[in-house]
C-alpha atoms as a printed R data frame, in Angstrom:
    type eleno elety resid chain resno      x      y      z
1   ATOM     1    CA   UNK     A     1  0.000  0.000  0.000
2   ATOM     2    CA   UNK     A     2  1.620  2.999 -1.415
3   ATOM     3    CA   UNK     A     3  2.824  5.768  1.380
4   ATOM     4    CA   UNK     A     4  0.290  8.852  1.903
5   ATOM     5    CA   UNK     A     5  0.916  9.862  4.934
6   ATOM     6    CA   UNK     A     6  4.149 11.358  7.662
7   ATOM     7    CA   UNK     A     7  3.277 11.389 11.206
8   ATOM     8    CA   UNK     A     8  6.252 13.005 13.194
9   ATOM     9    CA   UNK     A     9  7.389 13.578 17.016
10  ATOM    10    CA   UNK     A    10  7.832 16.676 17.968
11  ATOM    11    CA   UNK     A    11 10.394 17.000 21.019
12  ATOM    12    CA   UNK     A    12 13.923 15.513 19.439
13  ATOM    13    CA   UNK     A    13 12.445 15.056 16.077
14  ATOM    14    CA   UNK     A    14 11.226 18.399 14.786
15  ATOM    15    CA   UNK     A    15 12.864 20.593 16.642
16  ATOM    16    CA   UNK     A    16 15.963 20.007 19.786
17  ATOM    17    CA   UNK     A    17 13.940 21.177 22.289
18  ATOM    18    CA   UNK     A    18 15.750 18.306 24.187
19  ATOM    19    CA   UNK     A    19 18.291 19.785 24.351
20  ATOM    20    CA   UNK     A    20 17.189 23.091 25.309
21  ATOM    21    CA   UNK     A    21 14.885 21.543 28.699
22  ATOM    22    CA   UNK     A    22 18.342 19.905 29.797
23  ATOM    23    CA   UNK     A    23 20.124 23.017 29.524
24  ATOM    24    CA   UNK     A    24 17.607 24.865 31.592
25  ATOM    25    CA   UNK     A    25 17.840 22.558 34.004
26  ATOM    26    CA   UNK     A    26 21.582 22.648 34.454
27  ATOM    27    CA   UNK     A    27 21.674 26.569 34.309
28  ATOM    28    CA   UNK     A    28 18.794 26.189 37.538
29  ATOM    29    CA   UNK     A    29 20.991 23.778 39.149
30  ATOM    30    CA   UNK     A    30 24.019 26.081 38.585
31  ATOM    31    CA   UNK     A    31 22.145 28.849 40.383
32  ATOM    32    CA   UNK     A    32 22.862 27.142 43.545
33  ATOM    33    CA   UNK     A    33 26.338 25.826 42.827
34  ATOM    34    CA   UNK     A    34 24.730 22.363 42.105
35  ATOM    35    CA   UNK     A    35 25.889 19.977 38.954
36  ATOM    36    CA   UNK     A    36 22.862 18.133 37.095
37  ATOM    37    CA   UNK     A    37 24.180 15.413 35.142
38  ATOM    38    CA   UNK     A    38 22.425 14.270 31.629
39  ATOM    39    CA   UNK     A    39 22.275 10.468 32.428
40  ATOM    40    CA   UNK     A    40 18.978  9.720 34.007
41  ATOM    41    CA   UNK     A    41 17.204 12.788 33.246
42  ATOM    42    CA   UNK     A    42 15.586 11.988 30.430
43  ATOM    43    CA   UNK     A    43 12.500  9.221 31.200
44  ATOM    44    CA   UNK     A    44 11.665  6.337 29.559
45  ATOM    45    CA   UNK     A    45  8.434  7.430 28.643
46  ATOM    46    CA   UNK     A    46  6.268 10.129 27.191
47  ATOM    47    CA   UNK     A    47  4.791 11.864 30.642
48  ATOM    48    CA   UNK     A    48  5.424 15.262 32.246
49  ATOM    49    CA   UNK     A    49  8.288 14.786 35.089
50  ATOM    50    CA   UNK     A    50  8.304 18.496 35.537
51  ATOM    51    CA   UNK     A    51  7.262 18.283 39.474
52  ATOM    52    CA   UNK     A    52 10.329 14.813 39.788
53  ATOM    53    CA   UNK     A    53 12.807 17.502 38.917
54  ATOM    54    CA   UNK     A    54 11.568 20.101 40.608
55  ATOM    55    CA   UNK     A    55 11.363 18.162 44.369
56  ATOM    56    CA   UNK     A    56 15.040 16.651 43.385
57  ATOM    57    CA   UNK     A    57 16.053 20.443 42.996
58  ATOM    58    CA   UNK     A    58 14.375 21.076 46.046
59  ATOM    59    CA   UNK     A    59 15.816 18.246 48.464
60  ATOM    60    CA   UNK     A    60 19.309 19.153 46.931
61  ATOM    61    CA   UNK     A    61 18.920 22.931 47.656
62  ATOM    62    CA   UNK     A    62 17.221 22.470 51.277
63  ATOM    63    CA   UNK     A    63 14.823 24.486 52.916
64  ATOM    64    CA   UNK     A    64 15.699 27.621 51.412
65  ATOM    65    CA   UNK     A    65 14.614 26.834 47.794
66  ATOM    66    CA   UNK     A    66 12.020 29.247 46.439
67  ATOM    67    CA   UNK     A    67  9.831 26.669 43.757
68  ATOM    68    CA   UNK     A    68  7.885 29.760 42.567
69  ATOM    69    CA   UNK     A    69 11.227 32.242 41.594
70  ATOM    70    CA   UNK     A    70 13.328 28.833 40.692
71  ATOM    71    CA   UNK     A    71 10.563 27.765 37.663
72  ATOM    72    CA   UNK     A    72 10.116 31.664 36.672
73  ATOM    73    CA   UNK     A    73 14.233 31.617 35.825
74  ATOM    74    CA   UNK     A    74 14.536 28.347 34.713
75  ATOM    75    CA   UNK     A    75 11.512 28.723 31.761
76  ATOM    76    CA   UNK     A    76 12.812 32.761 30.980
77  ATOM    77    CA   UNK     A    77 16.185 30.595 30.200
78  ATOM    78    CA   UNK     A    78 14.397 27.691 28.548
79  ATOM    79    CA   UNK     A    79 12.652 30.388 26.234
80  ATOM    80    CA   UNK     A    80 15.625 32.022 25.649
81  ATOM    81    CA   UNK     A    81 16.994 29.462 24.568
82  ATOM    82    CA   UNK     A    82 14.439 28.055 22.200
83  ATOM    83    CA   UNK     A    83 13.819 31.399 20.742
84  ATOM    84    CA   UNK     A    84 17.318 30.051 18.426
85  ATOM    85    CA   UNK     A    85 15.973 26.851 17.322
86  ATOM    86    CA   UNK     A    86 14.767 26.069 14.281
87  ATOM    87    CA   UNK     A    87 13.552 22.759 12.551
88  ATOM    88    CA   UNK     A    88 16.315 20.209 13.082
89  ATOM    89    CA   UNK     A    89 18.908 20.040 10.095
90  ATOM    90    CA   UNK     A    90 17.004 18.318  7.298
91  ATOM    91    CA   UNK     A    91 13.434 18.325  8.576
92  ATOM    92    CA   UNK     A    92 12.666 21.563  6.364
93  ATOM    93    CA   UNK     A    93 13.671 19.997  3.122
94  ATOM    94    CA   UNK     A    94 11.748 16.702  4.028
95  ATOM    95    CA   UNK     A    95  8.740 19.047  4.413
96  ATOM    96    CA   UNK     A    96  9.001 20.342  1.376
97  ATOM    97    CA   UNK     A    97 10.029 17.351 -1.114
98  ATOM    98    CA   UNK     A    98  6.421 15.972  0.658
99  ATOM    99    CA   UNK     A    99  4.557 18.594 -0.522
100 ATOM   100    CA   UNK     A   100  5.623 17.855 -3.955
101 ATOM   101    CA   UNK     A   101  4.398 14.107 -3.470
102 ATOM   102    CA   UNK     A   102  1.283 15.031 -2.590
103 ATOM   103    CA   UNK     A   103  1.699 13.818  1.582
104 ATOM   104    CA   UNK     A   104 -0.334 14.482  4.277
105 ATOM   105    CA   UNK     A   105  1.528 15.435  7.218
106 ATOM   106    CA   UNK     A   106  0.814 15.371 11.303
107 ATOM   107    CA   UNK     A   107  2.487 15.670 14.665
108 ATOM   108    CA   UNK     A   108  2.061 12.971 17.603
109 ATOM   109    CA   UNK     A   109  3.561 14.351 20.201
110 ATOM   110    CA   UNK     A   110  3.409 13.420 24.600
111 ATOM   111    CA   UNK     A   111  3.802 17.311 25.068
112 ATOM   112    CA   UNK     A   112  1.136 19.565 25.713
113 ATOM   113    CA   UNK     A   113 -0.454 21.150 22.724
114 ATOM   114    CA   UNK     A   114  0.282 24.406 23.649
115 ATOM   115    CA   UNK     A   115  4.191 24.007 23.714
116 ATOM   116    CA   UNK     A   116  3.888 21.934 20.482
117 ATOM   117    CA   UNK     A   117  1.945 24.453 17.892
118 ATOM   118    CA   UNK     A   118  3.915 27.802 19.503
119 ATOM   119    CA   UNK     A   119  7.119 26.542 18.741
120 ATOM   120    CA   UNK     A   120  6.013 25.361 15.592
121 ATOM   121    CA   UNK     A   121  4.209 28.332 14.932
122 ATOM   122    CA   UNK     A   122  7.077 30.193 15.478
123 ATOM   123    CA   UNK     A   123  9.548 29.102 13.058
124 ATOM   124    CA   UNK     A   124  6.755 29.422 10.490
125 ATOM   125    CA   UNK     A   125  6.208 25.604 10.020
126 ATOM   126    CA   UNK     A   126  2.824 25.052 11.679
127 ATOM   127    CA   UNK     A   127  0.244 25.250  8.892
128 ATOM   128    CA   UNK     A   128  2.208 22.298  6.862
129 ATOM   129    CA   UNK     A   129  0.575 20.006  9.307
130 ATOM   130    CA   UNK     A   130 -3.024 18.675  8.082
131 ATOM   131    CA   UNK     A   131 -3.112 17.614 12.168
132 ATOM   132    CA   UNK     A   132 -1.229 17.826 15.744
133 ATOM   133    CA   UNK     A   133 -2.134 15.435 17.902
134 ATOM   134    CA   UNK     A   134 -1.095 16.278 21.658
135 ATOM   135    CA   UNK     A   135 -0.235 13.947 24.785
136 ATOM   136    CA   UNK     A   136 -3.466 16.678 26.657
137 ATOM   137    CA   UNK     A   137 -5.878 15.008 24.229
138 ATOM   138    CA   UNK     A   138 -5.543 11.121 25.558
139 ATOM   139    CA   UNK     A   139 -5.526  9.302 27.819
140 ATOM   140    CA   UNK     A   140 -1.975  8.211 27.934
141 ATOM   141    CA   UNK     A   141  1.020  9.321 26.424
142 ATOM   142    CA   UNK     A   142  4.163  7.159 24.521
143 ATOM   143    CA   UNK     A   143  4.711  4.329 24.535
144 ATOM   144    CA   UNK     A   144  1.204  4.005 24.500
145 ATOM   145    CA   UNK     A   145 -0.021  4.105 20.933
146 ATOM   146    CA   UNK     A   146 -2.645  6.436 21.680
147 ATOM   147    CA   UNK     A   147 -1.678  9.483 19.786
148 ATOM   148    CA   UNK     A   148 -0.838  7.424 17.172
149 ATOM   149    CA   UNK     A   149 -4.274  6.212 16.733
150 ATOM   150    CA   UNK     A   150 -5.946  9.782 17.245
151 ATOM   151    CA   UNK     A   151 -3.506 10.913 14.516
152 ATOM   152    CA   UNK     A   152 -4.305  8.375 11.729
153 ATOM   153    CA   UNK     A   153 -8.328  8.951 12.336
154 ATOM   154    CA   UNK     A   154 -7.730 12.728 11.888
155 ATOM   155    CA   UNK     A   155 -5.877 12.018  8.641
156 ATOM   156    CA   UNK     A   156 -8.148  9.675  7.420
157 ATOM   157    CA   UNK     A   157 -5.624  6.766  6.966
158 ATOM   158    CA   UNK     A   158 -4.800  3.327  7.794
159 ATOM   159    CA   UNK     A   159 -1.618  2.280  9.505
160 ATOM   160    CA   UNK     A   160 -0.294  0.795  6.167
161 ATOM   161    CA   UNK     A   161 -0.459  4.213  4.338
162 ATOM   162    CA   UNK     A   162  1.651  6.032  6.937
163 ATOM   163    CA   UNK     A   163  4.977  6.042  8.112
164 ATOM   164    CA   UNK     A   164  6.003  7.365 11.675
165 ATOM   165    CA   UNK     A   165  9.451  9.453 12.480
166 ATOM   166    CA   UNK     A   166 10.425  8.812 16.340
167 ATOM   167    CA   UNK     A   167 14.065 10.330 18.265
168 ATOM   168    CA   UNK     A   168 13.607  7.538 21.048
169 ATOM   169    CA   UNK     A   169 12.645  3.953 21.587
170 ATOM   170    CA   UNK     A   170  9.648  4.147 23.319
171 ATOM   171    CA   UNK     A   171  8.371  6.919 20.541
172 ATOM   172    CA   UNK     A   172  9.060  3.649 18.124
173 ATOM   173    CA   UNK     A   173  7.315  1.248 20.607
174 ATOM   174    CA   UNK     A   174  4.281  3.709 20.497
175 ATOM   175    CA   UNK     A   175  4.224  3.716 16.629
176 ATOM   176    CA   UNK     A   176  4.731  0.157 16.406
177 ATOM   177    CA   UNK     A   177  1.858 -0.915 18.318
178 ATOM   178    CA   UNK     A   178 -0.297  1.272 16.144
179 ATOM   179    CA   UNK     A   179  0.677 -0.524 13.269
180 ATOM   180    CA   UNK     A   180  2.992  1.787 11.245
181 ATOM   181    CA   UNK     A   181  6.767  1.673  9.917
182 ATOM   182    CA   UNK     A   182  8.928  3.853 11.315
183 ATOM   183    CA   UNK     A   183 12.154  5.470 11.002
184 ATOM   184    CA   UNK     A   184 14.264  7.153 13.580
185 ATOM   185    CA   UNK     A   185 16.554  9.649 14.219
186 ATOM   186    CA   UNK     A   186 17.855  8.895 17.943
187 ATOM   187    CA   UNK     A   187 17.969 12.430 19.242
188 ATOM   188    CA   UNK     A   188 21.630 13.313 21.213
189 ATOM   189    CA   UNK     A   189 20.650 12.371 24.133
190 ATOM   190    CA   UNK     A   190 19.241  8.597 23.635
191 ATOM   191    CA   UNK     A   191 21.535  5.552 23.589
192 ATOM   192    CA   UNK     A   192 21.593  4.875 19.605
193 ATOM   193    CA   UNK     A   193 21.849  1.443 20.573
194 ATOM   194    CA   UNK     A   194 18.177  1.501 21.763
195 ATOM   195    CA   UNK     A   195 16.251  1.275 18.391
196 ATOM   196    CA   UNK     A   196 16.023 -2.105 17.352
197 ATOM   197    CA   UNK     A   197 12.164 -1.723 16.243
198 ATOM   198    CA   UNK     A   198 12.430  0.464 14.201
199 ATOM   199    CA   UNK     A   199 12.566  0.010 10.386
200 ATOM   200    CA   UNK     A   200 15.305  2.487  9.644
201 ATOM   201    CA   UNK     A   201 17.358  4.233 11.838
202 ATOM   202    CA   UNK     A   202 19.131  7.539 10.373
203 ATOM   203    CA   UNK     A   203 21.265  9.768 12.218
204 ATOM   204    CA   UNK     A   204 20.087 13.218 10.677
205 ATOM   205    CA   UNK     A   205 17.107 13.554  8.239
206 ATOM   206    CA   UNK     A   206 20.031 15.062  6.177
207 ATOM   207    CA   UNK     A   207 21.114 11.640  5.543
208 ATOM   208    CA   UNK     A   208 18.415 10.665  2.836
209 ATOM   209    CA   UNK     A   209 16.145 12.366  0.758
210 ATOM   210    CA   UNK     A   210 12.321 12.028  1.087
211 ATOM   211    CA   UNK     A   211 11.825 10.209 -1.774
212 ATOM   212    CA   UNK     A   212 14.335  7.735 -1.409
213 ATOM   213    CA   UNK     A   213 13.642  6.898  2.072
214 ATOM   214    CA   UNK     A   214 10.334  6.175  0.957
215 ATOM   215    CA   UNK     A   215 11.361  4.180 -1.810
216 ATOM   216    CA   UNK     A   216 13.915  1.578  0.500
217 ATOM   217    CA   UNK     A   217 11.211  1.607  2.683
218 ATOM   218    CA   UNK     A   218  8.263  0.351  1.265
């Protein structure tokens, strides 16, 4: 069944906002002379550990830690920071090349919907999506295949005629059990070791053109 539809992540995939959340975190953590290391911050899983890091902040810092002033710096720094992104390095030109093939397009993301369509918004790349799919509009978020499922009725597709673009493993488990391919593109902060379900694994979409991928594919 030929390929009419791209359903892509959002955090890691799109755009590094990975990147960016760790980095706020570490500058907060620096604010009290504190060191946060990468390894184990990321979770295995689609949810919101905002409050996790927050109370580890908190127990490291002591009584003295203000919650309210510490989340005011740390997101003015986070917003700084993603006011440089753009799409990740190759994501634009995939956009366009499926435009001239006649591809749907949609987001299914864990993140809030909000975060999702202003950043996207921003950089001038929302409207290319026919749908965004959010982790606030089901019930559970990656690995669970729910936003996958929400995704393909809003396009009007079956699994078959989609393929899926995921930065971590349990973005691939997610896609998997909703019954499309999918190719990643482990983001810098996920073991690259980690991605054995998928069907391709790149390591930037500058790799391959659209139309080829789609042709080794299937």
């Amino acid at each position: 069944m030929r390929t009419t539809a791209l359903i892509f992540d959002f955090d890691g995939l799109l755009m590094d906002t990975e990147s960016t959340m760790l980095a706020s975190w570490q500058y907060e953590w620096r604010q009290y002379r504190l060191e946060l290391a990468a390894d184990g911050f990321f979770p295995d899983h689609g949810g919101d550990v905002t409050e996790d890091r927050y109370a580890a902040l908190a127990e490291a810092v002591g009584p003295d830690y203000d919650r309210t002033a510490s989340h005011a710096r740390r997101v003015a720094h986070r917003d700084q920071l993603n006011a440089a992104l753009d799409l990740a390095p190759g994501i634009a030109a995939w956009l366009d090349e499926a435009a001239e093939l006649d591809l749907r397009l949609a987001v299914a993301s864990s993140s809030p919907r909000d975060w999702v369509t202003r950043l996207l918004g921003r950089v001038g790349h929302l409207d290319r999506f026919a749908t965004v799919v959010c982790g606030d509009e089901v019930q559970h978020v990656k690995p669970d295949p729910a936003v996958y499922h929400l995704a393909l009725r809003q396009l009007g597709v079956e699994p078959e005629q989609a393929l899926a673009f995921e930065d971590t493993p349990h973005g691939v488990t997610a896609a998997k059990a909703a019954g499309l391919r999918c190719v990643a593109i482990p983001n810098a902060h996920t073991d690259p070791h980690g991605f054995d379900a998928a069907d391709l694994v790149l390591t930037s979409a500058e790799q391959r053109g659209l139309a080829d991928l789609l042709a080794s594919i299937g």
